[in-house]
C-alpha positions in Angstrom: 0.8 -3.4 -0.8 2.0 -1.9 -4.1 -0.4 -0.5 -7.0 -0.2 2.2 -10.1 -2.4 4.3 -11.5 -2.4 4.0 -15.7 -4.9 7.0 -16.4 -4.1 9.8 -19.5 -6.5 12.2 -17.4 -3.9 14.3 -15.1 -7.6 15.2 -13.2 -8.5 12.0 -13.0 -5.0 10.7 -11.6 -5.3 13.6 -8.9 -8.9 11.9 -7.4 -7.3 8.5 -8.0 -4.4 10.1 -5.4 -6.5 11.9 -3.1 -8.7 8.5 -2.2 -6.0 6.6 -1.9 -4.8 8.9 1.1 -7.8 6.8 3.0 -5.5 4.2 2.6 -1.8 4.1 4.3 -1.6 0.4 3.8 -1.3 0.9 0.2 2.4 2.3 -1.7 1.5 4.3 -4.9 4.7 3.4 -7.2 3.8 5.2 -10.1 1.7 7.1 -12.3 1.3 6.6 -16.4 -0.4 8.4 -18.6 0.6 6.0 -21.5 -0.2 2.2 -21.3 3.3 1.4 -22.7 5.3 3.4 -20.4 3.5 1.2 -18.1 4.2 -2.0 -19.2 7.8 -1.7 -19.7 7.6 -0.9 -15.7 5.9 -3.8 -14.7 8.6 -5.6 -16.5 11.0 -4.8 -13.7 8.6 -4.2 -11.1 5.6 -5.9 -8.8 2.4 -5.2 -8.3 -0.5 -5.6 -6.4 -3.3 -3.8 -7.6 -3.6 -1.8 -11.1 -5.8 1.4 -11.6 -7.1 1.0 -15.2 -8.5 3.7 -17.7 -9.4 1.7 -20.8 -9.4 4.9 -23.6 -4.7 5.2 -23.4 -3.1 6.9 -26.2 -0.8 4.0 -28.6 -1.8 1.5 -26.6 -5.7 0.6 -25.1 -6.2 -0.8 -21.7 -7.9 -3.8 -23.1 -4.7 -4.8 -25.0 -1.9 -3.4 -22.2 -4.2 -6.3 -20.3 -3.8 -8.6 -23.2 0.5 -7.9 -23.3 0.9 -9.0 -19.6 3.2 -11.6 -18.6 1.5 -11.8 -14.9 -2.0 -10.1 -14.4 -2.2 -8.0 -11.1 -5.5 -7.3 -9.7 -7.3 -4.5 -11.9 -9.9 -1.4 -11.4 -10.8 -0.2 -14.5 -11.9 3.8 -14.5 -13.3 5.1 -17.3 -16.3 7.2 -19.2 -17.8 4.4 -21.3 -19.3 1.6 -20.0 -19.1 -0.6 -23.2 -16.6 -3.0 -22.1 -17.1 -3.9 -18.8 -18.4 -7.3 -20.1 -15.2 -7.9 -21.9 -13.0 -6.8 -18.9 -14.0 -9.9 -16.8 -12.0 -12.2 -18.9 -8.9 -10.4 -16.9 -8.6 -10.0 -13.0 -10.7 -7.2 -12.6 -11.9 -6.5 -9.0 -14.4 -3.8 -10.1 -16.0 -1.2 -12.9 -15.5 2.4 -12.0 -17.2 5.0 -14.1 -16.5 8.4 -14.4 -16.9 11.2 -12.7 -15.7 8.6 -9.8 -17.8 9.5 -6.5 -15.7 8.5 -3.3 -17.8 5.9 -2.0 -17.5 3.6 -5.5 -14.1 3.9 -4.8 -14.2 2.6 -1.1 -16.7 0.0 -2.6 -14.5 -1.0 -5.3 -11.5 -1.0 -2.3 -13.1 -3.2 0.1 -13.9 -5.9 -2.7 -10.2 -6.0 -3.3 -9.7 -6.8 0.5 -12.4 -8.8 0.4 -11.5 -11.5 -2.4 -7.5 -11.0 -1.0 -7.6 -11.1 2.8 -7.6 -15.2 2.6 -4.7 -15.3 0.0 -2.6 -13.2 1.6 -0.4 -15.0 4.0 0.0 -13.6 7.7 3.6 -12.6 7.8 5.4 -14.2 10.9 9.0 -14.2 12.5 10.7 -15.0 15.3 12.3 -12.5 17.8 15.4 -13.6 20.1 14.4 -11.7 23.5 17.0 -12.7 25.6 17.1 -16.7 25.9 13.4 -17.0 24.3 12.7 -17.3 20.6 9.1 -15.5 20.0 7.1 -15.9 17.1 5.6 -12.2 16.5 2.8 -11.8 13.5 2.9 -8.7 11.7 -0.6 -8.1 12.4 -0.3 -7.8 15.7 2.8 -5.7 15.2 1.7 -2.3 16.0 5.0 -0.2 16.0 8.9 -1.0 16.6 10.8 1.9 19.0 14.7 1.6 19.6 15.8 2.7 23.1 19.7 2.7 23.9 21.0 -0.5 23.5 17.7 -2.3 21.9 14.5 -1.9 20.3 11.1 -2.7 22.0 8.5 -4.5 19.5 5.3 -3.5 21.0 2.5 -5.3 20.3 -1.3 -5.4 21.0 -1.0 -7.7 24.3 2.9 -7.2 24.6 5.8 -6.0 24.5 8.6 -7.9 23.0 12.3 -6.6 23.8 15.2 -7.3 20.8 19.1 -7.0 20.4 18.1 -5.8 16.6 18.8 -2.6 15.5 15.6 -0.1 13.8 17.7 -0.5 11.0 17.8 -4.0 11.1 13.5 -4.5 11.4 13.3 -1.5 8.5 15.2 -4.0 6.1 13.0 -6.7 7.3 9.8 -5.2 7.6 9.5 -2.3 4.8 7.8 -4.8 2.3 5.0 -5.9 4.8 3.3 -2.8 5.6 5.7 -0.8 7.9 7.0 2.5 7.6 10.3 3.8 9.1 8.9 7.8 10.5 11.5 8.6 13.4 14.8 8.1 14.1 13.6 6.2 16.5 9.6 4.5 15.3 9.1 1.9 13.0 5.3 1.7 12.7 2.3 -0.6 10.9 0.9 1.6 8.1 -2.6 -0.2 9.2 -2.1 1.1 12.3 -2.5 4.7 11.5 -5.8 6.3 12.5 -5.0 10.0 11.5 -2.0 12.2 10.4 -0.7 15.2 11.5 1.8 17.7 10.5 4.6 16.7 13.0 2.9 13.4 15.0 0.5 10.7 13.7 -1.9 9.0 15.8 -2.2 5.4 16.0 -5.3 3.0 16.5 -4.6 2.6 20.2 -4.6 6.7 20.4 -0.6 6.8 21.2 1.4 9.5 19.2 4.3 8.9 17.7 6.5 11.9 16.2 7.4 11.9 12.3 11.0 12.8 12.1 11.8 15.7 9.8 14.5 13.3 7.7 12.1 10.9 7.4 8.6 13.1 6.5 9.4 13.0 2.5 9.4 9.7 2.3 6.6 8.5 4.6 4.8 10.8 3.2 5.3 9.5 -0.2 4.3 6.0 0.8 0.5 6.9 1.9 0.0 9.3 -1.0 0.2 12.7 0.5 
């Protein structure tokens, strides 16, 4: 899931970053500390979730809302509380006040998830494994690893074997919540229980390595 942070506070864009490090599921795109430089973004690009201060330079947040052609989900952040009555004409999931303390953020995280788990639609495929087609869900996809000849789609009950190259389910899968880390791992970003300097450590407790041409970049996609 995609979301950027609009916010003229570089202090308040750093807390904004650090929380979002609790959550690997979700790609940080940008961050704007104008409202305008922001909407000419979201003019070429997609969005899940929008991090909101209301008081922008040029352009307010109330009326950067107001100029949208499509309206993302919104958390609004700021000092004054004067408009939260106002902002619920727009898709805002929650009201954050500053200074924000960690657990309004989770609070305001898990509403999101909440009120978008049932639209969301499970992302299924079908894998040729020899002369079988399987239907894998993404969910249950917990990491992709390529051995030799083939790559072995491991799930939570199974493990599915497939012609396809990594490259191949990196094309496929990179907009649905996985992360190419290794050479040879493809893994679920909602898989990921902790990270490490050179391995991360997955729900099930396996470790998988985090290649050393491919650190920047993972890296980049769960805020770190």
């Amino acid at each position: 899931m995609k979301c950027i942070i609009v916010e003229d506070q570089i202090p308040a864009q750093r807390i904004l970053k650090h929380y979002l490090q609790d959550y690997p599921e979700w790609q940080l795109l940008a961050s704007f500390t104008d409202a305008l430089q922001a909407k000419e973004f979201l003019q070429k690009e997609e969005v899940d979730l929008i991090f909101l201060d209301i008081h922008l330079p040029r352009l307010s947040g109330m009326d950067f809302l107001r100029n949208l052609k499509t309206h993302p989900a919104v958390i609004l952040t700021t000092a004054f509380p004067d408009y939260a009555l106002e902002s619920y004409e727009f898709k805002v999931i929650d009201y954050l006040m500053k200074p924000i303390a960690p657990e309004r953020f989770a609070q305001a995280m898990d509403k999101y998830h909440s009120l978008h788990k049932s639209a969301e639609p499970e992302y299924s495929f079908f894998v040729k494994s020899g002369y079988e087609n399987i239907a894998v869900s993404s969910k249950e996809l917990l990491y992709i690893a390529s051995d030799m000849d083939y790559t072995e789609l491991h799930l939570k009950d199974k493990t599915v074997l497939s012609k396809e190259t990594l490259n191949y389910w990196e094309q496929k899968l990179g907009d649905h919540g996985f992360q190419r880390v290794h050479k040879s791992y493809l893994i679920n970003l909602e898989q990921i229980l902790e990270v490490r300097s050179t391995v991360l450590i997955l729900k099930n407790d396996l470790e998988i390595p985090i290649g050393r041409a491919y650190k920047e970049a993972f890296r980049e996609r769960i805020n770190l």
